[in-house]
N, C-alpha and C positions, 0 to 999 in steps of 0.2 A: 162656555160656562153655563148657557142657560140649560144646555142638554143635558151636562152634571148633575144643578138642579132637577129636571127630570127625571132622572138617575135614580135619585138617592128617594126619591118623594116616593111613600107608600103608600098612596089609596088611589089602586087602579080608576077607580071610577071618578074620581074629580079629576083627571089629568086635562079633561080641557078645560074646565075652570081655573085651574094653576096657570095653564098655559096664557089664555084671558089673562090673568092676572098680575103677569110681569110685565114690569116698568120699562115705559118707550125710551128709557135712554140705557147707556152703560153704566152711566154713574148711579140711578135707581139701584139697579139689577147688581151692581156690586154692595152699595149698603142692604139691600136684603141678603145674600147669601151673609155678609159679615155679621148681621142681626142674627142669622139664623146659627151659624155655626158657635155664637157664645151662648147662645140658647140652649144647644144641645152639648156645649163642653161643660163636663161636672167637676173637672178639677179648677173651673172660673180660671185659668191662665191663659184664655186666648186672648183675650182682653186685653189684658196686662203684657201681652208679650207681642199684638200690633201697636200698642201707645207706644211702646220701648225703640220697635224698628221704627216709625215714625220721628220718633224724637231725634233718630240716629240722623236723620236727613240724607243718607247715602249708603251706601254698602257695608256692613259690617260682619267683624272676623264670628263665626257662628258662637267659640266659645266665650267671646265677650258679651254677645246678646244672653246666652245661656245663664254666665255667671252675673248679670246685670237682671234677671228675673230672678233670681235667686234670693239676691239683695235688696230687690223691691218686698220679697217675702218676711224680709228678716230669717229666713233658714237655711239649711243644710241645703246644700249643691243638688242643685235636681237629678235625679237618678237617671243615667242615659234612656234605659227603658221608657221613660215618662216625657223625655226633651225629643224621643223619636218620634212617637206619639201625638205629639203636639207640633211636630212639624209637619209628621203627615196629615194633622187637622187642617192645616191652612198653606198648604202645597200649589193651591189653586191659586193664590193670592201672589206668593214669592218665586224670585228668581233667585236659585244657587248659581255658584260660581266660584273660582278660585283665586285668589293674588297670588303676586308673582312669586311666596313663601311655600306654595303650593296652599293655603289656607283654606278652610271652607268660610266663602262669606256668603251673607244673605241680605236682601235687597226687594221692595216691588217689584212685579214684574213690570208696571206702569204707575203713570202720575196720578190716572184716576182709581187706582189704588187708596193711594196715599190718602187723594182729595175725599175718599169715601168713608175712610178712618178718622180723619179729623170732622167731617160731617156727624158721624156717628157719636162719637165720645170726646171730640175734643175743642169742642166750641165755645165754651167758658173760658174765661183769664183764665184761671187760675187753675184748668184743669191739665195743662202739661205740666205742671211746678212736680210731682211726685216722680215724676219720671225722669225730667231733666235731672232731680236732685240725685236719685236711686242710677244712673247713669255718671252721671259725677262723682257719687262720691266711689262707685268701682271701680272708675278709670284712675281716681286718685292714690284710692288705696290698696286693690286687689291687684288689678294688671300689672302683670309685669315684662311687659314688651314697654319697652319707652316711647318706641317711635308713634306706637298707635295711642298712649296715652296723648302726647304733646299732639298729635292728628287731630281728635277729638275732645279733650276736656278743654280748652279756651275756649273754645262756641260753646262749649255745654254750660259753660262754667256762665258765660257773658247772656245767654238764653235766659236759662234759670235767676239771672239778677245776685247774681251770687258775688257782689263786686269785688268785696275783701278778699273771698277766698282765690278768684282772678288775680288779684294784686300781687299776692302774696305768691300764687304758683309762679307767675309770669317774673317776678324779683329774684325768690326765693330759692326753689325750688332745681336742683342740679339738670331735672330732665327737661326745665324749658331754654336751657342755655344755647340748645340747639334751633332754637326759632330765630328766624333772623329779624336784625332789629326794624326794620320798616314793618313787620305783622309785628311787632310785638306792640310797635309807638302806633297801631292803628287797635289794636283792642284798648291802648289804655288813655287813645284820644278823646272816647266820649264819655271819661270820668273824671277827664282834668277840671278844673276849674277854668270859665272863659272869662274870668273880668280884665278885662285889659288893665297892664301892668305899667305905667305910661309914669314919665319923668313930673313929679311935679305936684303928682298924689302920694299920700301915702303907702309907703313899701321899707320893705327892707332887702339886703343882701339875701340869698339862702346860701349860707356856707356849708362845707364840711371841716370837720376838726382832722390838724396833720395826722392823728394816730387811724381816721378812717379814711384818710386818702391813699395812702398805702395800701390799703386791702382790695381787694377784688369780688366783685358779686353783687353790690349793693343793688343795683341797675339791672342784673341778668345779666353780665357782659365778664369776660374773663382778664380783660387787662383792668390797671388799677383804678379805682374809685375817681380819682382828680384828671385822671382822661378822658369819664366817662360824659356821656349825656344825661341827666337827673332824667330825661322823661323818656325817651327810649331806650337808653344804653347804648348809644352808637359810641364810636370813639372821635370824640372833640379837641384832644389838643393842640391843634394848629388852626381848628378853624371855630372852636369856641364862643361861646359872649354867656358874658353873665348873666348869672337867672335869676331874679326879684320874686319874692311873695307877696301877693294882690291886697291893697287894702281888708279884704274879707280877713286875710290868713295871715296877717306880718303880725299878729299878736301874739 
């Protein structure tokens, strides 16, 4: 990588000063070429499109990254010509490779990749939130593979603090019926309420009424409501116990 650099640098006559001038470790020497290459990218989308593989945390299908920069833009579908271009800008950086759909996905090629990208641009709170969001909400509404949705929007969704809309995929939502209930009761463990629910304090029942015991899905689960588990959607009816709402909530 440092020879690349070499490479690409034009003024013959400072080559030993440049040379001098790169950082003793790997992780320097990768935030300079990433400083360097959004420097010299004029359409600003290198930037925005290693936040995006970053945020991914793992390998993803190429035309999901593609269409999740798109979406960050608010525009029309990036032209292949322009999505070639911009891969071949930062070629040095990522590993291609294929899933077993034959799929083209994209990934770092290492960790001090990654660590160098978030050194760069992503060391504020609050500066993944755009990208977690702009990734969520295309895995929500534009993908249309299921499997890869339900893969990725739960962490995306639990990242970005986007609780409700978690809630409401993980209940709701016909493509998370396929998560199984143990990941489902561990995304919505750390939004339950923890005040012990205890004989003696104030509580009540949490019922459901006959006409929504009958029905199925309340939970995420396909058999009926009054089988169900309120907090994971497992199926409870032979090993059941009733469920109380906490002084905070029995009101």
């Amino acid at each position: 990588m440092a020879c690349e650099e070499l490479r690409v640098f034009g003024e013959f006559k400072m080559l030993t000063q440049k040379i001098a001038g790169f950082p003793d470790t790997l992780q320097g020497l990768l935030e300079n070429i990433i400083q360097r290459l959004v420097q010299e990218d004029q359409s600003a989308r290198v930037k925005e499109l290693l936040c995006l593989l970053y945020c991914c945390s793992e390998s993803v299908v190429e035309k999901d990254l593609q269409g999740s920069l798109s979406y960050l833009e608010r525009g029309p579908e990036i032209p292949s010509m322009h999505w070639a271009t911009l891969r071949r800008t930062i070629k040095c950086l990522i590993r291609a490779s294929r899933d077993h759909r034959g799929r083209d996905k994209l990934s770092f090629f290492h960790g001090s990749v990654a660590k160098a990208v978030e050194q760069s641009f992503l060391t504020a709170d609050t500066s993944r939130q755009p990208y977690l969001c702009s990734l969520s909400d295309y895995y929500e509404n534009i993908c249309s593979d299921d499997a890869t949705v339900v893969s990725h929007l739960p962490r995306l969704l639990q990242e970005a603090k986007l609780n409700n809309r978690l809630v409401q995929f993980l209940r709701k939502d016909q493509r998370a019926k396929s998560i199984q209930a143990h990941i489902r009761a561990q995304y919505l463990k750390g939004l339950r309420c923890s005040m012990m629910c205890r004989e003696g304090f104030p509580r009540k029942p949490a019922m459901i009424c006959a006409f929504c015991s009958l029905k199925s899905g309340a939970f995420g689960q396909f058999f009926p409501n009054s089988q169900s588990c309120a907090v994971c959607g497992s199926h409870a009816a032979y090993m059941g116990k009733e469920a109380f709402q906490c002084p905070q909530h029995y009101r």
